[in-house]
N, CA, C and O atoms as CSV, one atom per row, in Angstrom:
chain,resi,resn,atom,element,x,y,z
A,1,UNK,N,N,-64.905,217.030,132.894
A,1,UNK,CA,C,-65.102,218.147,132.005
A,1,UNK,C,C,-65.528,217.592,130.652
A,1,UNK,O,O,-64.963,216.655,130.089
A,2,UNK,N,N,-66.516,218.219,130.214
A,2,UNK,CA,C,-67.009,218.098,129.138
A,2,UNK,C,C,-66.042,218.114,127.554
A,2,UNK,O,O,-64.938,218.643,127.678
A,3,UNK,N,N,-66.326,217.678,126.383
A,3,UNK,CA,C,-65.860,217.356,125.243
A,3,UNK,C,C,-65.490,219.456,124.717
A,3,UNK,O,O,-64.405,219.919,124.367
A,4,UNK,N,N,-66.671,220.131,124.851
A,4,UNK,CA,C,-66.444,220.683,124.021
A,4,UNK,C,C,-65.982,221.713,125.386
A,4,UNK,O,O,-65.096,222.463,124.976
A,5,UNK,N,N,-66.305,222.002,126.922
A,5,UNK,CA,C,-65.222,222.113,127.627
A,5,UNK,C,C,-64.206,222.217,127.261
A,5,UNK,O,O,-63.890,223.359,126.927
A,6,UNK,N,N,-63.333,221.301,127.144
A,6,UNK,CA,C,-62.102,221.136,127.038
A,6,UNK,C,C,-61.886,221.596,125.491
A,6,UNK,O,O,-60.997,222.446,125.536
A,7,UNK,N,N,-62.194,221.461,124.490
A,7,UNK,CA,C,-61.797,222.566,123.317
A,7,UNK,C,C,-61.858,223.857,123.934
A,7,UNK,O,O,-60.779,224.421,124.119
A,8,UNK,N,N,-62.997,224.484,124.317
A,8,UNK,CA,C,-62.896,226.152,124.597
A,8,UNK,C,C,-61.555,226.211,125.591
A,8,UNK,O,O,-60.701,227.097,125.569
A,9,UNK,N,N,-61.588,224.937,126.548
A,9,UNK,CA,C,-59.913,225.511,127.354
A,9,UNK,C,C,-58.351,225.542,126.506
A,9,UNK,O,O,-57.278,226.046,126.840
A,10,UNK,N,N,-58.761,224.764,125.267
A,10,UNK,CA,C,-57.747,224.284,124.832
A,10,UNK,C,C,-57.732,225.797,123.910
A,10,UNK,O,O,-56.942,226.686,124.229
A,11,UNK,N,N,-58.526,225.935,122.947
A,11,UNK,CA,C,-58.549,227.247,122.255
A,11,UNK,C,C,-57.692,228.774,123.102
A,11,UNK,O,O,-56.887,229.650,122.786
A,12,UNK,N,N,-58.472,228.364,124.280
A,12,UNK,CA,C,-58.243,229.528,124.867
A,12,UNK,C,C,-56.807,229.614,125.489
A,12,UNK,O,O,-56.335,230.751,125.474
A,13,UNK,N,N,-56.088,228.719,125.985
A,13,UNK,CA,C,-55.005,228.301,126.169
A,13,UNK,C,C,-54.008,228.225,125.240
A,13,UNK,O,O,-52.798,228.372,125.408
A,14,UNK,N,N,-54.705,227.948,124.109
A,14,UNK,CA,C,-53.057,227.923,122.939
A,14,UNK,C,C,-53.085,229.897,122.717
A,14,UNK,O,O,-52.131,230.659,122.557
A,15,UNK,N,N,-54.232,230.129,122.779
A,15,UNK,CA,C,-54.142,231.982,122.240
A,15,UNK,C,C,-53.238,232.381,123.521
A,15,UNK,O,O,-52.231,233.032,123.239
A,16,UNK,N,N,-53.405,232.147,124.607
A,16,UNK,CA,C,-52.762,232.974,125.983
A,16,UNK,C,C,-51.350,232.095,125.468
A,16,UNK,O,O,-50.707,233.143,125.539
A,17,UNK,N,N,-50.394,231.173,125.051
A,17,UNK,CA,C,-49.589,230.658,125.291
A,17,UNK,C,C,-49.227,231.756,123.947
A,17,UNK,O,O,-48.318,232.573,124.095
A,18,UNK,N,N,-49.969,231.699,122.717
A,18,UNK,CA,C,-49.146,232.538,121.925
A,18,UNK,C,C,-49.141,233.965,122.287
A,18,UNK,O,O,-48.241,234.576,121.711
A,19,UNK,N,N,-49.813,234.622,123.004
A,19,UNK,CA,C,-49.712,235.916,123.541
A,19,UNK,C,C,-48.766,235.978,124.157
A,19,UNK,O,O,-48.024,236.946,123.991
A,20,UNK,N,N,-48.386,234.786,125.265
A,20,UNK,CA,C,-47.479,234.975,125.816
A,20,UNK,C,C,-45.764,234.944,125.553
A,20,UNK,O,O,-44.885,235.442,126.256
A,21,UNK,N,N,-45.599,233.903,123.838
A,21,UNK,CA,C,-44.543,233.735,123.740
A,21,UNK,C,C,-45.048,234.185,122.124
A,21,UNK,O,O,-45.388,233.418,121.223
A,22,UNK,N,N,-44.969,235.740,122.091
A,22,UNK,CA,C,-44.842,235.906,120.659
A,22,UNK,C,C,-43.934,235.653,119.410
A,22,UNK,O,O,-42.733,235.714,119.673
A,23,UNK,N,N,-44.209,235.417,118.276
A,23,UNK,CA,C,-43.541,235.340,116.856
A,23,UNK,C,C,-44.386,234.799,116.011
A,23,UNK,O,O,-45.590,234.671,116.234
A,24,UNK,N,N,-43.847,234.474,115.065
A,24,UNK,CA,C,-43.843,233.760,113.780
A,24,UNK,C,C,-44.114,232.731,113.354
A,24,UNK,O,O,-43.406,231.903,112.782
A,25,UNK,N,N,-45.556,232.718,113.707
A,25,UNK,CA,C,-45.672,230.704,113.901
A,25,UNK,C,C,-46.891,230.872,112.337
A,25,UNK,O,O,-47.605,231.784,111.921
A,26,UNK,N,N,-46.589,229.446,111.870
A,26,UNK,CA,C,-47.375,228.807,110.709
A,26,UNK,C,C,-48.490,228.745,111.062
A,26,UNK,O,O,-48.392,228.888,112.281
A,27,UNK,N,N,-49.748,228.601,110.778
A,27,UNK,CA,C,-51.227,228.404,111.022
A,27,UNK,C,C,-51.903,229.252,111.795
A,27,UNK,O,O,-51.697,230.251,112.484
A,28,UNK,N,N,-53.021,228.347,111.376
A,28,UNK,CA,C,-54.013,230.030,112.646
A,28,UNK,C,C,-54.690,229.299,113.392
A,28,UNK,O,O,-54.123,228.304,113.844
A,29,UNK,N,N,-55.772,229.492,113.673
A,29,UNK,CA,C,-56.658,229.312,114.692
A,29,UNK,C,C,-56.941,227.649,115.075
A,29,UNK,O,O,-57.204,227.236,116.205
A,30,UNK,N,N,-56.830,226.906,113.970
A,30,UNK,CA,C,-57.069,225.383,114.193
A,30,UNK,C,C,-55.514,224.829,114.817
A,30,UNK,O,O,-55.333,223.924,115.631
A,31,UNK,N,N,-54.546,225.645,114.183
A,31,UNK,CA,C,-53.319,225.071,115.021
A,31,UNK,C,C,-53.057,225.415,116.374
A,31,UNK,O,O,-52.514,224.718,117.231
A,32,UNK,N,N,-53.585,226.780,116.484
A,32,UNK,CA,C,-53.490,227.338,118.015
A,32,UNK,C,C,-54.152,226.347,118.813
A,32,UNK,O,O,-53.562,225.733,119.702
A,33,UNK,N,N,-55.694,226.122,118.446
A,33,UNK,CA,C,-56.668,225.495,119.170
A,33,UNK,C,C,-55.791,223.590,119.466
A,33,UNK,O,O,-55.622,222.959,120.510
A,34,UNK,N,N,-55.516,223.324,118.324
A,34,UNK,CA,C,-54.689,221.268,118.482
A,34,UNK,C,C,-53.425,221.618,119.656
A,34,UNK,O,O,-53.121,220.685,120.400
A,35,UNK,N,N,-52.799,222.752,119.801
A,35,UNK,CA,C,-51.473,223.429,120.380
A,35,UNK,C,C,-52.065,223.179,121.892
A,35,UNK,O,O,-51.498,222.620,122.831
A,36,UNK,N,N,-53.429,223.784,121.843
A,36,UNK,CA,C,-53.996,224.429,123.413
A,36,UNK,C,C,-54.484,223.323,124.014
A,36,UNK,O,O,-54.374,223.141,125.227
A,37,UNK,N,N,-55.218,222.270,122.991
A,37,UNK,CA,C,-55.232,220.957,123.656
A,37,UNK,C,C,-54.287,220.007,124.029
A,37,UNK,O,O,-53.903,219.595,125.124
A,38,UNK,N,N,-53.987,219.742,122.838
A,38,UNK,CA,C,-52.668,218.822,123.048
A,38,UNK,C,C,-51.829,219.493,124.677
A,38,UNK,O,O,-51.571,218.786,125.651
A,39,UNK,N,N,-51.612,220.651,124.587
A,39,UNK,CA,C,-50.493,221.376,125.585
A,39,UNK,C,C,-51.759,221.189,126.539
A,39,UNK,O,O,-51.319,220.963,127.666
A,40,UNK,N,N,-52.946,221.192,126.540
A,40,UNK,CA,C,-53.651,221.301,128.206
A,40,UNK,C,C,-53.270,219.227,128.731
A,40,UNK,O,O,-52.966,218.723,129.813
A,41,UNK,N,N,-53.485,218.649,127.423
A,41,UNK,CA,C,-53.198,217.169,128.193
A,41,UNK,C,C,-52.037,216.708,128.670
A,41,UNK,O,O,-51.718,215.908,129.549
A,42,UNK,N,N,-51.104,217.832,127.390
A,42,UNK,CA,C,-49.393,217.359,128.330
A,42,UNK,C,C,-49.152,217.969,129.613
A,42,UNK,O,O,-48.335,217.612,130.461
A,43,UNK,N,N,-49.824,218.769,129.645
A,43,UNK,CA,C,-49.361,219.679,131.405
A,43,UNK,C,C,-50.707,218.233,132.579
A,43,UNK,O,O,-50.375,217.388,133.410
A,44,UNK,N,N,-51.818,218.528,132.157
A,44,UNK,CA,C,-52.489,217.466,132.917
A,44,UNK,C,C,-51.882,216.005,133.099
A,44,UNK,O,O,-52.227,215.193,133.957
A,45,UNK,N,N,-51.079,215.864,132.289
A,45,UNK,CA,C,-50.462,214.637,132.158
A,45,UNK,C,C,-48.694,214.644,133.302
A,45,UNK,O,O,-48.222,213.763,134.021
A,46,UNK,N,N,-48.333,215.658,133.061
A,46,UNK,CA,C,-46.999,215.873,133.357
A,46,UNK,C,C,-47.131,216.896,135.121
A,46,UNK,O,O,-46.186,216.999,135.903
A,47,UNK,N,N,-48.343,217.425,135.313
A,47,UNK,CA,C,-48.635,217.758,136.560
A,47,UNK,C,C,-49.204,216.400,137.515
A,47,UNK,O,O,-48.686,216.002,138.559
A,48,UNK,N,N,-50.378,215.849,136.851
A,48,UNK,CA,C,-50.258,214.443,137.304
A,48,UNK,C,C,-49.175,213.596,137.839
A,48,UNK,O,O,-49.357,213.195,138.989
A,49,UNK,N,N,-48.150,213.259,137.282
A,49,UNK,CA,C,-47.200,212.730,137.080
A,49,UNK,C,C,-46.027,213.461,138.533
A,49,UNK,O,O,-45.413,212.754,139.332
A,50,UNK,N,N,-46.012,214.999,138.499
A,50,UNK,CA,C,-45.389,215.437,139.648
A,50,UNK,C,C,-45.950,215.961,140.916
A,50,UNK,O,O,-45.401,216.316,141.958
A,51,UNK,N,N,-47.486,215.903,140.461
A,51,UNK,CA,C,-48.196,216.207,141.560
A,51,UNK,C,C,-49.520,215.087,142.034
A,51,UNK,O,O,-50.217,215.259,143.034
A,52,UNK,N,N,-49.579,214.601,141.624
A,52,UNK,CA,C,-50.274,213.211,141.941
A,52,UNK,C,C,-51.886,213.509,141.789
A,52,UNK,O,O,-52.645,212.585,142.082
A,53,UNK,N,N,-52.470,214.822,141.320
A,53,UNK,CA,C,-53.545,215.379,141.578
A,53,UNK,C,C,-54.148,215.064,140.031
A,53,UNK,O,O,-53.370,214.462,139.292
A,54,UNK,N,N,-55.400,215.402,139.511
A,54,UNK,CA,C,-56.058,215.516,138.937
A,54,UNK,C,C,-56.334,217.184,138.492
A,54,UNK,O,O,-57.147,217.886,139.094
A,55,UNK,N,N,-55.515,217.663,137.345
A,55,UNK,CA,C,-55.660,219.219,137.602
A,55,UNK,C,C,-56.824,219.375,136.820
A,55,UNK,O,O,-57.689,220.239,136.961
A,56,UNK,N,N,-56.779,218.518,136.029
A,56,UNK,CA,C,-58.038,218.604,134.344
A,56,UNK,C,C,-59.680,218.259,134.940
A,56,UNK,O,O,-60.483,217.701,134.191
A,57,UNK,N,N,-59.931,218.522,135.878
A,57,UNK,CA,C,-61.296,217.818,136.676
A,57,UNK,C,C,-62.431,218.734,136.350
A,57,UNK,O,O,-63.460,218.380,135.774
A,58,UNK,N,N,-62.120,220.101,136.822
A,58,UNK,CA,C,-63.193,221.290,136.741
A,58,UNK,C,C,-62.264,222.316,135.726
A,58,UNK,O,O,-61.060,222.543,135.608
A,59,UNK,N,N,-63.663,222.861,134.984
A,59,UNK,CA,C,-63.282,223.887,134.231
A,59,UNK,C,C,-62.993,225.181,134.662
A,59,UNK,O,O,-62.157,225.877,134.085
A,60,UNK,N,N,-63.865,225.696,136.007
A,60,UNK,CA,C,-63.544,227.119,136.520
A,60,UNK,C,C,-62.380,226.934,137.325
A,60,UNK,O,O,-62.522,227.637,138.326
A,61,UNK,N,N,-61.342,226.346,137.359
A,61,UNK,CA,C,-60.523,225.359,138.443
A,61,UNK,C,C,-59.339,226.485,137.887
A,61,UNK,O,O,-58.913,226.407,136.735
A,62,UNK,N,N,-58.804,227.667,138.965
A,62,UNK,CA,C,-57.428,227.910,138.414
A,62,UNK,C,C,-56.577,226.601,137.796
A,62,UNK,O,O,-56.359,226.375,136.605
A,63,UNK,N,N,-56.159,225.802,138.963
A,63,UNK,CA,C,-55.206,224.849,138.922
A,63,UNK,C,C,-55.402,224.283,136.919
A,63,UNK,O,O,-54.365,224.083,136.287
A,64,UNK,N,N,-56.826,224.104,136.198
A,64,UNK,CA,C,-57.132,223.439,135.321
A,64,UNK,C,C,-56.501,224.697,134.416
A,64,UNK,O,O,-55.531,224.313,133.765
A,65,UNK,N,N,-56.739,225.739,134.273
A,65,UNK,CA,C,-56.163,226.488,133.428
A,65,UNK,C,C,-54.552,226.729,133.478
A,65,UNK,O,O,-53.738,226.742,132.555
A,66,UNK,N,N,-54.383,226.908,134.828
A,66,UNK,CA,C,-52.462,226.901,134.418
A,66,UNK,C,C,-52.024,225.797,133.922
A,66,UNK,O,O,-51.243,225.899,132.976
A,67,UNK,N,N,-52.419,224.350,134.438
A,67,UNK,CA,C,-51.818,223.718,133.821
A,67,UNK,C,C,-52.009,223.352,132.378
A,67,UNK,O,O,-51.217,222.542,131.898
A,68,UNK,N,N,-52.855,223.792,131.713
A,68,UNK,CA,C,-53.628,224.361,130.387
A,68,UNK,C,C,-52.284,225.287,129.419
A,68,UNK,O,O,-52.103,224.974,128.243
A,69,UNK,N,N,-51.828,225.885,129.772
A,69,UNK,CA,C,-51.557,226.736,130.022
A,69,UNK,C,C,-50.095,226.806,129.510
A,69,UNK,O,O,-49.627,227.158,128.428
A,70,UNK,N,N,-49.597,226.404,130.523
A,70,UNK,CA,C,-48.519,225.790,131.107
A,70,UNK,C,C,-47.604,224.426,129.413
A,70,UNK,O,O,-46.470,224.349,128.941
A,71,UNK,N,N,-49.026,223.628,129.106
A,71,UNK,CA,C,-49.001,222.390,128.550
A,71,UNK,C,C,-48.796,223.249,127.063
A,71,UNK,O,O,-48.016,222.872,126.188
A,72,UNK,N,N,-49.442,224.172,126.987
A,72,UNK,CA,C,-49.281,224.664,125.692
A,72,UNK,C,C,-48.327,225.471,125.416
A,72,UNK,O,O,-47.986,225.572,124.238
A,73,UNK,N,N,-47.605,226.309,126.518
A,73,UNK,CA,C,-46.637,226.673,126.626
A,73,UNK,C,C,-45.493,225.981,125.953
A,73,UNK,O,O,-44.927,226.240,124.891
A,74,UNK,N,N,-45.303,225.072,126.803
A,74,UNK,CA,C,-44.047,223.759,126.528
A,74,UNK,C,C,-44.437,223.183,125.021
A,74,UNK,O,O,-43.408,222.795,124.467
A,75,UNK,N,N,-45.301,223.058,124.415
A,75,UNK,CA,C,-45.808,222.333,123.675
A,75,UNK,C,C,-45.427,223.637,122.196
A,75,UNK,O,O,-44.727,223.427,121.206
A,76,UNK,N,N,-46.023,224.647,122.485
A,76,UNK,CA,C,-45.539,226.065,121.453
A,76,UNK,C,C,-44.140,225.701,121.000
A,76,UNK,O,O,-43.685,225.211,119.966
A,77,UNK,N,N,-43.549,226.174,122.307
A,77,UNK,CA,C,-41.811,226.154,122.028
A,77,UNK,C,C,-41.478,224.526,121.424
A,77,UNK,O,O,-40.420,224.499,120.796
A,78,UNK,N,N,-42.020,223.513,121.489
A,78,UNK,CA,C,-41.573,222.212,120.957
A,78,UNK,C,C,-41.803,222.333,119.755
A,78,UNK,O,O,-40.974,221.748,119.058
A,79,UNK,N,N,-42.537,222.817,119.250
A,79,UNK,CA,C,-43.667,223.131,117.910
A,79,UNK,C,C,-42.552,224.253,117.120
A,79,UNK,O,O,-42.234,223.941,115.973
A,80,UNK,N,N,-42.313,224.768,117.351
A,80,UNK,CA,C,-41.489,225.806,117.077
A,80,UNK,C,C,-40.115,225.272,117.003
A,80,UNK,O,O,-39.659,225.426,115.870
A,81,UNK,N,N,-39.311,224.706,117.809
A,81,UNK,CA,C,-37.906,223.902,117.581
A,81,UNK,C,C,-38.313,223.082,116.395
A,81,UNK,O,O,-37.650,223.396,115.406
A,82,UNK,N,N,-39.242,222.076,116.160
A,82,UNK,CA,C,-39.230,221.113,115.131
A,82,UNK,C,C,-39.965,221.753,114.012
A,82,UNK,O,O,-40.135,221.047,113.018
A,83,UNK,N,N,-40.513,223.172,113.992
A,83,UNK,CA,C,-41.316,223.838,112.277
A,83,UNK,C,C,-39.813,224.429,111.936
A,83,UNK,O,O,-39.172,224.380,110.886
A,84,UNK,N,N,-39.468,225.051,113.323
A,84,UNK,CA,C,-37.937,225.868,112.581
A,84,UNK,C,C,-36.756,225.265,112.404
A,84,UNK,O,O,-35.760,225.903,112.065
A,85,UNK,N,N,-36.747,223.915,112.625
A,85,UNK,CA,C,-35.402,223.103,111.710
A,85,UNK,C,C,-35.733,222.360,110.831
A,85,UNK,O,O,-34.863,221.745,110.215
A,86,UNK,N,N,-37.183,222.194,110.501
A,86,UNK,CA,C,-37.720,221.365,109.049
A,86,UNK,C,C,-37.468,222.567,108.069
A,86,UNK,O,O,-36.992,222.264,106.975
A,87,UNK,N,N,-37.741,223.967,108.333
A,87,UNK,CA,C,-38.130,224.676,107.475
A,87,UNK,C,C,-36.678,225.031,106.891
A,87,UNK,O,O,-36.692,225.680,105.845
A,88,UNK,N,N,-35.534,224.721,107.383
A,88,UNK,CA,C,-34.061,225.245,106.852
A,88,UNK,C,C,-33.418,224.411,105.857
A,88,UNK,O,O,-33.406,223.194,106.043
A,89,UNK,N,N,-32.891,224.900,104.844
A,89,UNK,CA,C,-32.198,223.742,104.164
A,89,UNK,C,C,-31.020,223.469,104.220
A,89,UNK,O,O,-30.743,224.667,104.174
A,90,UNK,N,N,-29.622,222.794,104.303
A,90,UNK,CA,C,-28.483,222.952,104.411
A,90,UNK,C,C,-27.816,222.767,103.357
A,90,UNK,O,O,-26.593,222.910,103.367
């Protein structure tokens, strides 16, 4: 898959991950988009890892978008544990 491929999956993937787990998050569109990548390589990385496959290969590839998906998912909520205990003071 191509360079800029994989941005449009990644873009498109951090927006469905924040659709899917709404709130209150810092940044816009450039953080969604680093969220959707970063989270498409940790799921390609971490599906790899339990499934021995190559999910990141083709772009029209269900398998390439859930785990897209999926990566940004996990990656949101991580993003979110470490903005919302920097941001508190004690």
């Amino acid at each position: 898959m191509g360079i800029i491929a994989f941005i449009i999956l990644g873009a498109i993937a951090g927006a469905i991950a924040k659709a899917l787990l709404p709130g209150d998050d810092p940044g816009g569109f450039i953080i969604t988009t680093i969220i959707g990548i970063v989270g498409a390589l940790l799921g390609g990385f971490l599906a790899a890892a339990i499934f021995g496959g190559d999910p990141l290969d083709e772009f029209f590839d269900i398998s390439t978008w859930l785990t897209a998906i999926v990566g940004a998912i996990i990656l949101l909520v991580i993003y979110r544990a470490v903005a919302g205990r920097s941001g508190r003071t004690v």
